[in-house]
C-alpha positions in Angstrom: 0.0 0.0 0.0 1.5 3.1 -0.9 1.3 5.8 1.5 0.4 9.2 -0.3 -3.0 9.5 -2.0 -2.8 9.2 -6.1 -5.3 11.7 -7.1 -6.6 11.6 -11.5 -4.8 15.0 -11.3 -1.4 13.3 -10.3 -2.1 10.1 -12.3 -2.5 11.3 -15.5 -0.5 14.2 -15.1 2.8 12.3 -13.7 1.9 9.6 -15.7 0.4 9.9 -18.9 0.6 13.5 -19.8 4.6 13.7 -19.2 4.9 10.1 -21.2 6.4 8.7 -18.3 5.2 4.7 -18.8 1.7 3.5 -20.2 -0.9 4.5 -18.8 -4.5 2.9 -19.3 -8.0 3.9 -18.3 -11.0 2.1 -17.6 -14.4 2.6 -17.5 -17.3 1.0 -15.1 -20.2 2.3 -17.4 -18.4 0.3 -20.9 -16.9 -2.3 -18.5 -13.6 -1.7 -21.2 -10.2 0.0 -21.5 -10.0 3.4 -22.6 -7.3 5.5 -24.1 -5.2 7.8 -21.7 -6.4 10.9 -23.1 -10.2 9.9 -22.3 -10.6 12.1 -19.0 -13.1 10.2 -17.5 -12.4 6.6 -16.6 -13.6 4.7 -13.5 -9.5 3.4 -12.5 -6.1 3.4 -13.8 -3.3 1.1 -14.6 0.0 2.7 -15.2 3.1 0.7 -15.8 6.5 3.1 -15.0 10.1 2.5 -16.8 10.7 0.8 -13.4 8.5 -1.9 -14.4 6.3 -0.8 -11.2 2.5 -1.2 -12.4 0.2 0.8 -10.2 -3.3 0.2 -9.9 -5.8 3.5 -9.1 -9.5 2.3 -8.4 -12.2 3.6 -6.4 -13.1 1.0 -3.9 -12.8 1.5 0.4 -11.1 -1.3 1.7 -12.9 -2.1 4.9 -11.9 -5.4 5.8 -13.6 -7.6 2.8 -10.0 -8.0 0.9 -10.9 -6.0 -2.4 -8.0 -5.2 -2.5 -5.8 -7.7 -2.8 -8.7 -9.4 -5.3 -8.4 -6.7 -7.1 -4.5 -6.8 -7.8 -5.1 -10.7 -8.3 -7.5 -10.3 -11.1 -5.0 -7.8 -12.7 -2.4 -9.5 -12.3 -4.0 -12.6 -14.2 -4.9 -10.8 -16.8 -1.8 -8.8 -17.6 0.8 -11.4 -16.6 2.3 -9.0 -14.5 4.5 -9.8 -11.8 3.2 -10.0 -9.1 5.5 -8.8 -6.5 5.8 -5.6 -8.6 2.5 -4.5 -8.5 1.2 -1.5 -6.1 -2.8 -0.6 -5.2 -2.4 3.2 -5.0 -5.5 4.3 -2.3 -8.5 5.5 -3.5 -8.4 8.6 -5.8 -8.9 11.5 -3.6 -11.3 13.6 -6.5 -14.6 12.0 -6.7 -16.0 14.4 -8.8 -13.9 13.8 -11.5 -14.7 10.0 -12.0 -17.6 8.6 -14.6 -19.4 7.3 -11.8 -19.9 7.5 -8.1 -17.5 6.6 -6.2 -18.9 4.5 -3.7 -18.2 0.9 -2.5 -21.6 -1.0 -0.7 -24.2 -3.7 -1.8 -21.2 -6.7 -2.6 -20.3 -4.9 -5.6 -16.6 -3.9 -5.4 -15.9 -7.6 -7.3 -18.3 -7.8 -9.5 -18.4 -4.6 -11.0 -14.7 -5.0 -11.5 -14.2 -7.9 -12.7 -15.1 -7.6 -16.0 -13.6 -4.3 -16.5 -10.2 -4.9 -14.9 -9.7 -8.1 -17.1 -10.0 -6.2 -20.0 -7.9 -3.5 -19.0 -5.5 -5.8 -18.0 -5.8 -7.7 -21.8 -5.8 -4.2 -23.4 -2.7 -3.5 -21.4 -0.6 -6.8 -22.0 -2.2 -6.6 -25.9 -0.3 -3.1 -26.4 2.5 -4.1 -24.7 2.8 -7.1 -27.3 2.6 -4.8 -29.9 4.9 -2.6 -28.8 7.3 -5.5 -28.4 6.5 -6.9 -32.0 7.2 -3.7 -33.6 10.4 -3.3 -32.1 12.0 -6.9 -32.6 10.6 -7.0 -36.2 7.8 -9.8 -35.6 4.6 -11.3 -35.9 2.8 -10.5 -32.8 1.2 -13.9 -32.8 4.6 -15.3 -32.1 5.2 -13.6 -28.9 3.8 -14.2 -25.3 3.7 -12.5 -21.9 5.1 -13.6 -18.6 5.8 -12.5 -15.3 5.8 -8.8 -16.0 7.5 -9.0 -19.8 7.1 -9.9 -23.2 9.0 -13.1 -24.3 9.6 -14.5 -28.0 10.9 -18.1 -28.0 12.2 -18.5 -31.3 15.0 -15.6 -30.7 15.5 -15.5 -27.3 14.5 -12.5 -26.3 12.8 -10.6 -23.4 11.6 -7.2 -23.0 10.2 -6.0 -19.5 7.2 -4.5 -19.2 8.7 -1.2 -18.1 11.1 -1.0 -21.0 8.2 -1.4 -23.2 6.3 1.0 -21.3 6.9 4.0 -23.3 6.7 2.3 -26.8 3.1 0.9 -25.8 2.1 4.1 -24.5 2.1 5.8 -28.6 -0.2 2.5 -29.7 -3.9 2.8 -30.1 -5.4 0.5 -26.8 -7.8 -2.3 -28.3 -11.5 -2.1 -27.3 -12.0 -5.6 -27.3 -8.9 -7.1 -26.7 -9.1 -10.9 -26.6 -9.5 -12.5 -22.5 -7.7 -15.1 -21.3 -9.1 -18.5 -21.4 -10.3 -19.1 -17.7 -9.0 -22.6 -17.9 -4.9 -20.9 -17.8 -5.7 -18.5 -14.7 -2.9 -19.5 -11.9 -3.7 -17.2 -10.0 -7.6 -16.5 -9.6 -9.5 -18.9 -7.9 -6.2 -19.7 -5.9 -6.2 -19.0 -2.2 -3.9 -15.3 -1.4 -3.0 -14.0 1.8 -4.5 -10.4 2.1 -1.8 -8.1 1.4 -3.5 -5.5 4.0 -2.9 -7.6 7.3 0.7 -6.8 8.1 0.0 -3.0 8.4 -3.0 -3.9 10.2 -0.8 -6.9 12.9 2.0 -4.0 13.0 0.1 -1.2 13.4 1.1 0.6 10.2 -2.1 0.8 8.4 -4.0 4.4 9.0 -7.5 3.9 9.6 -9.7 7.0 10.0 -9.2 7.1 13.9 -5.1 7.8 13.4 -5.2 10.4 11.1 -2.8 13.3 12.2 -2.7 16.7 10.4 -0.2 19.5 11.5 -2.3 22.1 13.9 -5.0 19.4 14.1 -7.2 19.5 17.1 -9.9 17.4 18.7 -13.5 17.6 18.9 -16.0 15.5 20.9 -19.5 16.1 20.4 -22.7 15.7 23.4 -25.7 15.0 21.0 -29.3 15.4 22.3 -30.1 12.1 23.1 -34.1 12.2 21.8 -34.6 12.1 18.6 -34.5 15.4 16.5 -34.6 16.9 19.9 -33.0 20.4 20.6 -30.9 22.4 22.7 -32.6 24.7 25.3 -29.7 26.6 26.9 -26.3 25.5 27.8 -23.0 27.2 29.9 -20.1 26.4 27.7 -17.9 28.2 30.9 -17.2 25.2 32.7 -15.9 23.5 29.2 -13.7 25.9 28.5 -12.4 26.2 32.1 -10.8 22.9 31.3 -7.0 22.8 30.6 -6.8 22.3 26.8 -10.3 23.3 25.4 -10.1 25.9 23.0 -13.9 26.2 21.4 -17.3 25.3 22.4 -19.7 24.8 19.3 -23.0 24.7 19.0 -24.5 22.7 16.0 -28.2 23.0 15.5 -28.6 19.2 13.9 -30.6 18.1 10.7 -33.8 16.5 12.0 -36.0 13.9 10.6 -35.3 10.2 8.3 -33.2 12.1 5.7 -29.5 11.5 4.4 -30.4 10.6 0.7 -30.7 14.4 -0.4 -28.5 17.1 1.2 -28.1 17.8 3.8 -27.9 15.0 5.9 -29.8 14.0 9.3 -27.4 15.1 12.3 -28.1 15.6 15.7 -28.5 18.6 17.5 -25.6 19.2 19.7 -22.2 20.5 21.2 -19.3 20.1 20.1 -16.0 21.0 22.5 -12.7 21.5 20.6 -9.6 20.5 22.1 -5.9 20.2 21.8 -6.5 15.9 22.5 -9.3 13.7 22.5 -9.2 13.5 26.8 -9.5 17.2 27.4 -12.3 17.2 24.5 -14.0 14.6 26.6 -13.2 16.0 29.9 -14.9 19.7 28.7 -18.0 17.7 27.4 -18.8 16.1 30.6 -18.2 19.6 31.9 -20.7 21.1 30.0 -24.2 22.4 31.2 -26.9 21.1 29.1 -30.4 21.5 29.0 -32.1 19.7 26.4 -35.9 20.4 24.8 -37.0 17.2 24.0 -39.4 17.3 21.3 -42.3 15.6 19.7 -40.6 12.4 19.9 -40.0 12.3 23.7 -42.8 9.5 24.0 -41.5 7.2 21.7 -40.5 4.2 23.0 -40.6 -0.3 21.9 -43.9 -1.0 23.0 -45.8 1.5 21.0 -43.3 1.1 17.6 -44.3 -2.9 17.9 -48.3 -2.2 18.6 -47.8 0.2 15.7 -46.5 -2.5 12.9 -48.9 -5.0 13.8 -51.4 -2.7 13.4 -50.3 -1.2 10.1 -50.4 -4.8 8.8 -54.4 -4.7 9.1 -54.4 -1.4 6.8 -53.7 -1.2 3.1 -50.8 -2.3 1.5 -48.8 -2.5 -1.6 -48.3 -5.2 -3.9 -44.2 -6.3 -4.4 -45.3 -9.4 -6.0 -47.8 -11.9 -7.0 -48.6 -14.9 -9.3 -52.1 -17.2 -9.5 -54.9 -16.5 -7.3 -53.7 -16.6 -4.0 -56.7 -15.4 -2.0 -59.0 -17.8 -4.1 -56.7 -20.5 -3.0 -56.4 -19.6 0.9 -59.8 -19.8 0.7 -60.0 -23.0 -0.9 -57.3 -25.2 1.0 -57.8 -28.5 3.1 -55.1 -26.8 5.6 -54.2 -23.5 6.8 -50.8 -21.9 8.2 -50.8 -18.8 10.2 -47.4 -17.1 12.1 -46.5 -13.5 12.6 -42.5 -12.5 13.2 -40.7 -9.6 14.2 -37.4 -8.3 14.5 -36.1 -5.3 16.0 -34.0 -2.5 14.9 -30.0 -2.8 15.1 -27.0 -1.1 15.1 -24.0 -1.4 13.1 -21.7 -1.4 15.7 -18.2 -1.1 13.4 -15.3 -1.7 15.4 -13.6 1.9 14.5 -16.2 4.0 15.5 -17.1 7.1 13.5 -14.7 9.5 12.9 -14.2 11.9 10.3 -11.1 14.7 9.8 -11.4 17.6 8.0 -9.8 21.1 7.1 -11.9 24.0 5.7 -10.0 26.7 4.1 -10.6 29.7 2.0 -9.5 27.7 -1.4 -10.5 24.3 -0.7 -11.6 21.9 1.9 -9.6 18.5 2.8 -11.4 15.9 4.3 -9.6 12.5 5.9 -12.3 9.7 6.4 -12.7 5.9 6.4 -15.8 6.3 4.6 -17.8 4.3 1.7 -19.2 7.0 -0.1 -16.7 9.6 -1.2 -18.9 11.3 -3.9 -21.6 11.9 -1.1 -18.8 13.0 1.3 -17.5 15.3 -1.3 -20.9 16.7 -1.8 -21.7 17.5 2.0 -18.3 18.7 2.6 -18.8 21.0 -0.1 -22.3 22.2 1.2 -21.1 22.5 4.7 -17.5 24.8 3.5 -18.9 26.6 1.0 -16.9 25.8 -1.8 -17.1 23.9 -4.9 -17.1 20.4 -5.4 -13.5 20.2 -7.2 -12.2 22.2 -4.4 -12.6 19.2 -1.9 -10.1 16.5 -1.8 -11.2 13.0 0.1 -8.7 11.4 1.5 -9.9 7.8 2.2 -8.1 5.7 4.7 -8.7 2.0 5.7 -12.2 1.3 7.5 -12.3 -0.1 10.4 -15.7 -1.7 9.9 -18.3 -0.6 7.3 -21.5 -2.7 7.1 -23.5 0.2 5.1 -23.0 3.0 8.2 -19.9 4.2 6.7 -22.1 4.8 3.3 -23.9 7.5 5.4 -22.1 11.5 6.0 -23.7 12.9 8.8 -20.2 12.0 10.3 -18.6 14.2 7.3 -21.3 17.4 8.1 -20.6 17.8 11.7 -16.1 17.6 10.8 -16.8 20.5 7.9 -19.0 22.3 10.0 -16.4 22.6 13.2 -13.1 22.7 11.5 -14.9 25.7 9.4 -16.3 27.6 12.6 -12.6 27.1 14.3 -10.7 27.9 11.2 -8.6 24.9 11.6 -8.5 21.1 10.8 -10.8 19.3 13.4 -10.6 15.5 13.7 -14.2 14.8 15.2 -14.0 11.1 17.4 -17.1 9.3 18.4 -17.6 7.2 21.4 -19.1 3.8 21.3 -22.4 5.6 23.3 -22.5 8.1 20.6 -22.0 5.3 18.1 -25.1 3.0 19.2 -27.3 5.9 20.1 -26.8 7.6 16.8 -26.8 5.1 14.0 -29.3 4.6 10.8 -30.5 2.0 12.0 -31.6 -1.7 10.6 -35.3 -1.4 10.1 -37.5 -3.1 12.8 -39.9 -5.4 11.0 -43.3 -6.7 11.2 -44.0 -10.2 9.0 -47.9 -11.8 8.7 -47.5 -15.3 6.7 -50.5 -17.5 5.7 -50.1 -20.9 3.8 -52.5 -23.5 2.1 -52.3 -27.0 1.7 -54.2 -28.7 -0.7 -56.4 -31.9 -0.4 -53.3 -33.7 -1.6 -51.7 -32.4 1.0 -49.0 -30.7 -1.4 -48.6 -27.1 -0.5 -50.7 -24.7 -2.9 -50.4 -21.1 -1.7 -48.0 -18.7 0.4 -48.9 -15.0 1.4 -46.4 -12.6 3.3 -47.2 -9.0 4.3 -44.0 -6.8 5.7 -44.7 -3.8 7.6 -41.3 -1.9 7.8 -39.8 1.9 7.8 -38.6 2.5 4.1 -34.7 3.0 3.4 -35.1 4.0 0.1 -38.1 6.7 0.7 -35.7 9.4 1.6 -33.9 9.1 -1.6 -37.0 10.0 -3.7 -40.5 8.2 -4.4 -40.5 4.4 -4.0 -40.8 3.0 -7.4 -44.7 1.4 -7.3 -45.1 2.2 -3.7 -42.6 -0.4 -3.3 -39.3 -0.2 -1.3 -37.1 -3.0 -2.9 -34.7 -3.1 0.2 -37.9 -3.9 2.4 -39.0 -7.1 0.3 -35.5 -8.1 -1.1 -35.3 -12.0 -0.1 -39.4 -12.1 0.1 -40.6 -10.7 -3.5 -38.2 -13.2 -4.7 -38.7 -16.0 -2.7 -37.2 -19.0 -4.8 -39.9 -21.6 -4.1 -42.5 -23.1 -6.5 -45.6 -21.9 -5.0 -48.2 -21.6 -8.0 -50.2 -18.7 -6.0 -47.6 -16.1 -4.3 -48.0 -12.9 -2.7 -45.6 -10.5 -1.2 -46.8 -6.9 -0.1 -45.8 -3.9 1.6 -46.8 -1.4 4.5 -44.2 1.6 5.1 -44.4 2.8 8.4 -43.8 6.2 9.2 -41.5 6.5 12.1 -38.8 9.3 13.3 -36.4 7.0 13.5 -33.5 7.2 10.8 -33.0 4.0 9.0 -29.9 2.9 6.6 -28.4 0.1 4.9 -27.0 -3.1 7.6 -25.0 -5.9 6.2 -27.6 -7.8 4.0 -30.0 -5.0 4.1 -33.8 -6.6 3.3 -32.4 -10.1 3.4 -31.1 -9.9 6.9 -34.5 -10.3 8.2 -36.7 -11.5 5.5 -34.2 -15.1 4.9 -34.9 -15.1 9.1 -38.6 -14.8 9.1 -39.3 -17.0 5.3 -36.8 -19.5 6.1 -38.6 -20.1 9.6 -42.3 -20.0 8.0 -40.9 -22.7 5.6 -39.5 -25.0 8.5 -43.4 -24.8 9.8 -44.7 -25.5 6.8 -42.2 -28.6 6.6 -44.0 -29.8 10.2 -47.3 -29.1 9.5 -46.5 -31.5 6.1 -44.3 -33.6 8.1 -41.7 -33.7 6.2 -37.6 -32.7 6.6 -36.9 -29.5 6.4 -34.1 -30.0 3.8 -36.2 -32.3 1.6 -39.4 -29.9 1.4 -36.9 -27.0 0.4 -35.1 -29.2 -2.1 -38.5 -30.2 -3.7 -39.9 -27.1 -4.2 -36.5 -25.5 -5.8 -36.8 -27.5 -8.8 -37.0 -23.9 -10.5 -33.9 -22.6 -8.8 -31.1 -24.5 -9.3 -28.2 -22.6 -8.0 -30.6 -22.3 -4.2 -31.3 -26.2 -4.7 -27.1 -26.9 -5.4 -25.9 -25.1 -2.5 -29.1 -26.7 -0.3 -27.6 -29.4 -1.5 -24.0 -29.1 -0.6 -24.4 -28.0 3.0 -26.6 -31.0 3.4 -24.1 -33.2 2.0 -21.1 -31.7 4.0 -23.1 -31.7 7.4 -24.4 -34.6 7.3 -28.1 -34.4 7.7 -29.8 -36.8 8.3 -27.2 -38.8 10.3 -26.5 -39.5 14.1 -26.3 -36.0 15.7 -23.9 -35.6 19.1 -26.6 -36.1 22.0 -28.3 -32.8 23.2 -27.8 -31.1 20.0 -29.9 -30.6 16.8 -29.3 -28.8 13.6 -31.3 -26.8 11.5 -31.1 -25.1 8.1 -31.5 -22.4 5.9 -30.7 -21.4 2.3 -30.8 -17.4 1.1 -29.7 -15.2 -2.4 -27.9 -11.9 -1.7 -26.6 -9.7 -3.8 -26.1 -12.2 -6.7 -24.6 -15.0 -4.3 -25.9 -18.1 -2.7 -25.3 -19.2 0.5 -26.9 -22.2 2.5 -26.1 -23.2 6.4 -26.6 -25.9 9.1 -26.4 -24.9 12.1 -26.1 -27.4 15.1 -26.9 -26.3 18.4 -27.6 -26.9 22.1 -29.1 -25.5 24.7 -28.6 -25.2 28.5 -30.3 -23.6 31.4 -32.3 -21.9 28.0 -29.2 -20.2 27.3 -28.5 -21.3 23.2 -24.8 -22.6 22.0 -23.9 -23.0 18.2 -21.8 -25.3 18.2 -21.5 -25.7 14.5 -21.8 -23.9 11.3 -21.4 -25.5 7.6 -21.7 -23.1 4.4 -21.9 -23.4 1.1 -22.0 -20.8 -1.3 -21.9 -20.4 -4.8 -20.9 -17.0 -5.6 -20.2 -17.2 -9.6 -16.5 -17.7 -10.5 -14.0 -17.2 -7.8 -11.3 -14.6 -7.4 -9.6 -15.5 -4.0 -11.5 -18.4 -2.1 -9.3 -17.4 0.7 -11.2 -14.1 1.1 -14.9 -15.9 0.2 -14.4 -18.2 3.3 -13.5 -15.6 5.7 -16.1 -13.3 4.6 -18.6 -15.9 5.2 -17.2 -16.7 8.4 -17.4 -13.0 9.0 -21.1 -13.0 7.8 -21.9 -15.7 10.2 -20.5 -14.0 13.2 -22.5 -10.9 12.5 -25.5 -12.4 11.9 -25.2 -14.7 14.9 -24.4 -11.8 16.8 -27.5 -10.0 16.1 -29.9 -13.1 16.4 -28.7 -14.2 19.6 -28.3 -10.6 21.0 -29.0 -7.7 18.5 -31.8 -5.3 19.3 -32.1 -1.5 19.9 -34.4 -0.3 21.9 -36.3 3.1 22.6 -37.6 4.7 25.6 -38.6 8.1 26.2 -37.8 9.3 22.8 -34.0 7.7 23.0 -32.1 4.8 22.5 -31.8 2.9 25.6 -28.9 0.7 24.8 -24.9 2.5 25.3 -22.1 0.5 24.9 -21.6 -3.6 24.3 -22.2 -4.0 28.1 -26.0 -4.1 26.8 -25.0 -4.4 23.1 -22.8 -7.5 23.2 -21.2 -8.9 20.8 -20.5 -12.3 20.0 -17.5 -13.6 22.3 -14.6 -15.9 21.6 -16.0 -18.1 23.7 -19.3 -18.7 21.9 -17.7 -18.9 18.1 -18.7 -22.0 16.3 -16.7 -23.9 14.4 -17.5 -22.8 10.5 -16.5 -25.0 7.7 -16.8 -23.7 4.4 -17.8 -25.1 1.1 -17.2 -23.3 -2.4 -19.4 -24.2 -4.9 -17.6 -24.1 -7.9 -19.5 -22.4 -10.9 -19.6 -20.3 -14.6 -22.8 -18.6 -13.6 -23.1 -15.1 -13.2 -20.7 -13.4 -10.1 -22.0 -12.7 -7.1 -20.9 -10.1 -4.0 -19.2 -11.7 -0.9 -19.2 -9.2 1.7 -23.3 -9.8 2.8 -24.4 -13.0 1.5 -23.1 -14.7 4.7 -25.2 -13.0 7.4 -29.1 -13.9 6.1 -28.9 -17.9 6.9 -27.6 -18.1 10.2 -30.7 -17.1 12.4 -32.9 -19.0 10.9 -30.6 -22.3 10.6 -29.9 -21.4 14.1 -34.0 -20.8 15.1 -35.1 -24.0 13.3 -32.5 -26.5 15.4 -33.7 -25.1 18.6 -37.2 -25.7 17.2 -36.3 -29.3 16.2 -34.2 -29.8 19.8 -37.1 -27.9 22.2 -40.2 -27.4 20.2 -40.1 -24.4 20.5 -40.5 -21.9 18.0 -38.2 -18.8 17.7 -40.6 -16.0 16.2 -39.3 -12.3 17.7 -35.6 -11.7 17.5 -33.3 -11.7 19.3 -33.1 -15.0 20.7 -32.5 -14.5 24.1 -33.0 -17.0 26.8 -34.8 -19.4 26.1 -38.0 -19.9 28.9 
């Protein structure tokens, strides 16, 4: 990882305008290479004299190993040595770039797959030529290894870098012809992140170590009801403290918002400091009188009595095929259950954190975030200068999960390091973390079924009653807020008469994208409906799903798998059972068994088996820890997860009553690749939706008893 920030600016200028190497462009939107002199590509690859090939692309790394897939995929594809090749951090110009710059939703692999393959065949194609030309050759007759350009029959070899300024006068192909995937040695082989020893020694600079010359601290006491406000408040005894130099008073965005500018921020103080204990020290100092609000009555109870009664009211159709009222009506049988799940925080290990310095020309802005065109955006709103002016500088991420794709973080930095005329590094603590989050929507889930005289299963209905993510972004497309019924709309199973529908519920409380988004409750609450349908038939669980995914092959292959590789069916260690679950995320796969115990009505998974098909592989050394990692968050969440509100505020502060999943309690998690040619798949998310339910379902089959309302809990 190379140290200084490579903005297009620097790139091209250093690079391609100054002829020093080849330089090569690509483009997310055509998915191809692009000449040099094309100003607005998605990345860069530049290869220097040196034979150093740099690679420029605009994707956070926050744990999930981009990019070190990244560099694999290019290096496949260009035959480039691999030792020589650098990942420059992400361009620091946002505005520039022919798309936003943002990394969220699995996509960082998948939408750069493609593209970087061809760049990296455009690359080694020119590089041929250039090699051709000067030896006097057929092209055809030459070939590329390890970084340079070889031709058998006379013996010679040309390095990349001395070809670099050759290649760099030829026209770049469009279409330049891929390598067969059958010759790749390097994807789909298993690579050490090339991240973890700057993160074991302490090296790599995540938001939270940023240090700028004249940089001061700020810690910020928000009003702790929602869109509440501040009354009065004595910033004296703040400022008597040794070290504070400002007290700040920001008014907050209220409401749901953060899709259009500004974003939702919380009315509060912020003190300014010369270090992050004096900062802290000054805000417990300060006076504070807080005026509550409209929302000071807001607490669990009523949000839960409200969803159940919003799923008597109208709703809005996400999905429907036969007659599925015609055939409730009609069946031999009838299913009824109700679920709900609670809101939840993100929880990142780094929590938020944003630097910034507003000046009269410009505004610089240091952040480990996952949305640098929105963070340009705000930063420009809040400093009052234009977008080009403002330079994001993004760091590693300690943690992302969707939270870091939000900027009220961003708007409160601009806003004091403008007020104090200096750079401000704003630090939140873990209280300020969990108590001001977009939070995972709490959810609300009616299910009916019908069985027919046959006894076959004829009909399935599902109503969701949820806040809307996507509502502050603009109007829902039909009424209908695709995050809210992702993983129920879709539902893989062959049931001639289907409904999904919708309620939005109106509530203060700001919502945002969690790992898995929709999918994170609705493979929890369809994946346990389909285990009671499997009793009421009284059949297996695994064998019911299998049968009815005759129309989905890739569920009913990884269904399949996990079976297989668990053993289900077989002897099971005595006081355990398992259970089972299979989910689509973001273009990926995944199935689970779970196998579980429980004691004193305290759950233990003791267990976990995967399988996943994700399309074809880049590193399966990164796709089994991001399940694991998927597995652990969503096992977190359904034993423990859930944020709670009383009096207008979240009543949950730090992982004393928001734990997290302890070494203690990690399974053992065996993961199984699926290998496949069908279209790619994310990795980051896909993990998390199976777990709770194959978790749920083998404490159903080991106690009877039937996990409907996460989280888990103790078991009565």
């Amino acid at each position: 990882m190379t140290a200084s920030p490579i903005s297009r600016r620097t790139f091209i200028g250093a690079a391609g305008v100054t002829g020093a190497g080849l330089l090569i462009g690509f483009s997310f939107r055509t998915r191809r290479a692009i000449a040099a002199d094309d100003f607005s590509p998605s990345g860069w690859i530049h290869i220097s004299p040196d034979d150093q090939v740099s690679l420029a692309i605009d994707k956070s790394e926050m744990g999930e190993g981009v990019m070190t897939s990244m560099r694999m995929v290019l290096a496949e594809e260009l035959d480039a040595d691999w030792s020589r090749i650098v990942v420059a951090p992400v361009p620091d110009d946002p505005h520039a770039w022919s798309r936003r710059m943002m990394t969220g939703g699995s996509t960082a692999i998948r939408t750069s797959y493609e593209m970087l393959r061809n760049a990296g065949a455009a690359a080694r194609s020119v590089l041929i030529s250039a090699a051709a030309k000067e030896w006097g050759v057929a092209e055809g007759e030459c070939h590329t290894e390890s970084g340079a350009v070889v031709h058998t029959g006379q013996g010679r070899r040309a390095t990349y870098g001395s070809l670099a300024l050759a290649a760099a006068a030829l026209p770049v192909p469009a279409t330049p012809t891929l390598k067969d995937p059958k010759s790749f040695h390097l994807i789909g082989t298993p690579v050490k992140r090339l991240d973890t020893p700057f993160k074991v020694n302490g090296t790599a600079q995540f938001g939270i170590d940023v240090k700028v010359p004249g940089m001061l601290i700020a810690s910020i006491l928000r009003c702790p009801v929602l869109d509440g406000t501040i009354a009065r408040y004595d910033a004296a005894k703040a400022k008597a403290v040794a070290g504070v130099r400002h007290v700040i008073e920001l008014p907050g965005i209220p409401g749901t918002g953060g899709g259009s500018l500004p974003p939702r921020t919380a009315a509060g103080i912020a003190v300014v400091a010369d270090t992050y204990w004096q900062a802290m020290t000054g805000r417990r100092a300060l006076d504070v009188q807080w005026a509550p609000g409209a929302n000071a009555t807001l607490d669990s109870a009523g949000i839960s009595a409200k969803l159940a009664q919003l799923a008597d009211g109208p709703s809005v159709e996400a999905k429907k095929r036969g007659d599925p009222a015609a055939s409730l009506s009609s069946a031999a049988r009838k299913l009824t259950a109700t679920y709900e799940v609670p809101y939840l925080a993100h929880a990142t290990m780094e929590p938020m954190n944003c630097t910034a310095h507003v000046r009269a020309d410009g505004c610089d802005v240091w952040a480990p975030t996952q949305n640098q065109t929105g963070a340009q955006s705000v930063a420009a709103q809040y400093a009052g200068v234009p977008t080009e002016q403002v330079r994001i500088h993004t760091t590693f991420l300690g943690g992302g999960f969707g939270r870091r794709a939000e900027n009220d973080f961003v708007a409160e930095a601009v806003q004091i390091s403008k007020a104090v005329g200096a750079p401000v590094k704003v630090i939140w603590t873990r209280e300020d973390d969990i108590q001001h989050d977009f939070y995972r929507p709490a959810s609300y889930h009616r299910f009916s079924a019908g069985i027919d005289a046959s006894g076959a299963p004829a009909v399935w209905t599902h109503r969701i009653v949820a806040p809307s993510i996507l509502a502050r972004f603009g109007p829902l497309r039909d009424g209908v807020d695709g995050t809210t019924v992702e993983g129920a709309a879709n539902l893989p199973y062959d049931f001639t008469n289907f409904l999904c529908e919708q309620t939005v519920a109106d509530l203060p409380i700001p919502v945002g994208f969690w790992r898995s988004v929709g999918s994170s409750h609705n493979a929890f609450v369809t994946e346990s409906f389909m285990d009671e349908l499997a009793v009421a038939l009284k059949k297996d669980p695994y064998q019911l799903r299998h049968d009815l995914l005759a129309g989905s092959p890739r569920h009913r292959a990884v269904l399949d798998l996990v079976a297989r590789k668990s053993g289900w069916g077989g002897p099971v260690p005595a006081g355990r059972a398992r259970g089972i679950a299979v989910a689509e995320a973001f273009g990926s796969y995944v199935a689970e068994v779970a196998e579980v115990s429980v004691a004193k009505g305290r759950p233990r998974v003791h267990r976990v088996w995967v399988a996943v098909d994700c399309g074809p592989i880049v590193n399966p050394d990164t796709i089994e820890a991001q399940m694991q990692s998927g597995v652990v968050y969503g096992l977190t969440a359904a034993l423990y997860g859930a944020v709670t509100w009383k009096g207008g505020q979240v009543e949950q502060n730090n992982f004393t009553d928001y734990p997290m999943l302890r070494m203690a309690d990690m399974p053992e998690i065996e993961v199984h690749i699926l290998p496949s040619t069908d279209s790619q798949g994310g990795i980051g998310e896909p993990g998390t939706p199976p777990i709770a339910p194959a978790v749920c379902n083998a404490i159903f089959a080991l106690t009877g008893k039937r996990i409907r309302k996460l989280p888990i809990g103790t078991i009565a």
